[in-house]
N, C-alpha and C positions, 0 to 999 in steps of 0.2 A: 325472585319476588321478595316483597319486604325488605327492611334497612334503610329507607331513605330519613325517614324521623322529620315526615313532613305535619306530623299530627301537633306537634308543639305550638307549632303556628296558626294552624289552624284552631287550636282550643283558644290561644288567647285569646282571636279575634272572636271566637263565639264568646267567651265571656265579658267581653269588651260591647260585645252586641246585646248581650242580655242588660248589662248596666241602664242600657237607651229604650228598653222595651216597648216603652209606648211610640217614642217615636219610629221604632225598626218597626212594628204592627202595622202602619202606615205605608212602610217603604214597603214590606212583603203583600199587602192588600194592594195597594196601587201595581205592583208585578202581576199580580192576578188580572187586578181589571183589563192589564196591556194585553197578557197573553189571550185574556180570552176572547177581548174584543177586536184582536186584530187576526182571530182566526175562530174554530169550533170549541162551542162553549163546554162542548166532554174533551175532557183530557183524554180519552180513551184516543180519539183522532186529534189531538193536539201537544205534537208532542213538547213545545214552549210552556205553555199551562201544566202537564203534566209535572214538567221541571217546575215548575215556580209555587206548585202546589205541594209538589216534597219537599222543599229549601221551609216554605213557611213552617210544616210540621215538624221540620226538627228545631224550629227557634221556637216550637209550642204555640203557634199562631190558632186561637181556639176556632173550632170546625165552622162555627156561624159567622164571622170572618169571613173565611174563604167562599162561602155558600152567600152573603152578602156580596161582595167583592165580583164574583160568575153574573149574579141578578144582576146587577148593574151596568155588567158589560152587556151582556142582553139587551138589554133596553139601553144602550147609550147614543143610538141614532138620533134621538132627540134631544139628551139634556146637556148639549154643548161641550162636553168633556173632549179633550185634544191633549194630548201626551206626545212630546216627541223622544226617540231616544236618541241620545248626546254618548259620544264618546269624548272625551281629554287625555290627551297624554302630555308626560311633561318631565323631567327632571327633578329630582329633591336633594337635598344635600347628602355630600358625596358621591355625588351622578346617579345614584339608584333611580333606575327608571319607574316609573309610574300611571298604572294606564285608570281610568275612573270611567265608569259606567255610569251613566243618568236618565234618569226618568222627569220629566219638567215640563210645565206648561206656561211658562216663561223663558228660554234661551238666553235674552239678555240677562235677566239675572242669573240665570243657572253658569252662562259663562265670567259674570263679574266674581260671583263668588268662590266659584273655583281659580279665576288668578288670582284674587287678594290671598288666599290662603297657600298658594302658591310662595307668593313676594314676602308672605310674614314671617317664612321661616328659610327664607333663600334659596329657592327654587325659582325655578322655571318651565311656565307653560309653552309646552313644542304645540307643531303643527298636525295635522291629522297624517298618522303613519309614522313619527317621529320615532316612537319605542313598541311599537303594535310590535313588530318583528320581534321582537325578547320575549315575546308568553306566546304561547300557545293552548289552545280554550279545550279543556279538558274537565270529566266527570268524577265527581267525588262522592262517594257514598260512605254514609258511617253506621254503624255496627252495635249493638251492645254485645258481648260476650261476656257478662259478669256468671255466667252457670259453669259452675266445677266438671259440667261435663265439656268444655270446649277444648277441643283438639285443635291445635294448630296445622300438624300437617291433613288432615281431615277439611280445612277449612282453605287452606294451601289449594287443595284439589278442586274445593268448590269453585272457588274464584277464578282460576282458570278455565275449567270448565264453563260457568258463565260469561267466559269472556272478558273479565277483568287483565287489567297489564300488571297491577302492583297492590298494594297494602304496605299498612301499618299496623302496628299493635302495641296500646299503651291506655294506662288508667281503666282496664274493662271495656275498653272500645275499641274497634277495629275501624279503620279508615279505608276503604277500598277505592282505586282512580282507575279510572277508564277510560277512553278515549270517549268526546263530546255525543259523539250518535249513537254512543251504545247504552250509555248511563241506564236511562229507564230498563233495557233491557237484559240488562246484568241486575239490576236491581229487583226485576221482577222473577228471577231465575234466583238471586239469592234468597230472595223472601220462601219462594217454593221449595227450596233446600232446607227452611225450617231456621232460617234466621232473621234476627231480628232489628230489621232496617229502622232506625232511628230517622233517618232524613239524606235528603240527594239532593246533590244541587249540581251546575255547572259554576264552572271558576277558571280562570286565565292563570297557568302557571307559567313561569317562568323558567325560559328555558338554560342558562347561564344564571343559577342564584351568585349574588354577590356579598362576599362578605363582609365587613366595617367593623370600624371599633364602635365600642360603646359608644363614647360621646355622639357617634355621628347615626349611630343608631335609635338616640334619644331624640336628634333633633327628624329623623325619619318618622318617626312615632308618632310624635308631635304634629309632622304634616299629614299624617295617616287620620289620625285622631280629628282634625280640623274638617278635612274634608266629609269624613264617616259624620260629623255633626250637621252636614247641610243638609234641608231638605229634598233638593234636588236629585242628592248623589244617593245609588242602589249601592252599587260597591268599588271598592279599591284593590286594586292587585301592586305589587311590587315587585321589584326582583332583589329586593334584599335576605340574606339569610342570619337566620339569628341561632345561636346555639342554645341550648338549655341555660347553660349558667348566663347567656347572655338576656335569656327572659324573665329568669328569676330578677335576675338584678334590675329590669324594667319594670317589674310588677312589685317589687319593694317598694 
């Protein structure tokens, strides 16, 4: 366990996502309304809702939000609301594949803007299944451990024990990944162990990271960046890999 140094990536993209806050509010409330209305409005038996009710809490999506976002699914029989969800995949420069998840209640526009931002930075939108095969949809939980008392191999044991596959560990956080069906319940197993779950989500890794130079890592960013701006789009996966000094130098 641990060593992969997958959490670098993952912090940017959360402080990347914090910069957009009001618009990400949006995109994590609309995940709620989806999951709950397309199944039972307790997450306790839901387990989609459940996910997309941890994701919002670790981007700090305030509790009346999500308690709003549930009301409404409830009661959406009536007030015309229709969401479909979109997947895109597609190519970005220097072949890094790219898969985008969407939430939209327009299709034509949700697919005009996902090509244009595709074309503006020379890429290309594939067809359905095109790069699905490079990720594989896996569970991410994050950690605080900022207390002098945490023990690594003590926390080593827990996570195994819960059923966890891997971790990380960096800046007082720990990152735990799971496989997609167990998420919640490693997550509820770690919380019971006396830790403290920041947020869980599911996410598409990539099974083949690939690496790039800079420059083509700028212009991947770029397409990253573009898309994460639409409102139709929840999220973006990649199978690009970026190194520490190669994030630093992106975040310059």
């Amino acid at each position: 366990m641990a060593g992969h140094s997958k959490w670098a990536t993952t912090k940017r993209h959360k402080a990347a996502q914090d910069k957009k806050r009001s618009a990400l509010f949006g995109k994590l409330s609309r995940a709620i309304f989806v999951a709950a209305k397309n199944g039972d409005p307790n997450p306790d038996n839901n387990a989609a809702l459940a996910a997309a009710i941890a994701k919002a809490k670790s981007y700090s999506l305030p509790k009346d939000n999500i308690t709003t976002a549930i009301k409404k699914a409830s009661g959406a029989a009536n007030d015309g609301a229709s969401w479909d969800e979109i997947i895109y995949e597609g190519y970005g420069p220097a072949g890094v594949a790219v898969y985008i998840e969407c939430l939209t209640d327009n299709r034509n526009r949700a697919a005009a803007d996902v090509r244009a931002a595709f074309t503006k930075v020379g890429g290309n939108l594939g067809t359905s299944g095109s790069v699905a095969f490079q990720f594989q949809r896996k569970g991410e939980i994050v950690i605080d451990i900022a207390g002098d008392d945490f023990c690594e191999d003590e926390f080593m044991l827990a996570v195994a024990e819960a059923g966890g596959d891997d971790f990380d560990i960096a800046d007082k956080v720990a990152v735990v990944f799971t496989e997609a069906t167990a998420l919640m319940a490693v997550k509820t197993a770690l919380e019971d162990a006396g830790y403290s779950v920041r947020g869980a989500e599911l996410m598409m890794e990539p099974v083949n990271p690939q690496a790039v130079e800079l420059s083509d890592a700028k212009k991947v960013m770029a397409l990253i960046d573009r898309l994460e701006d639409l409102d139709d789009v929840q999220n973006v996966y990649h199978t690009m890999e970026l190194s520490e000094e190669q994030l630093e130098q992106l975040d310059s």
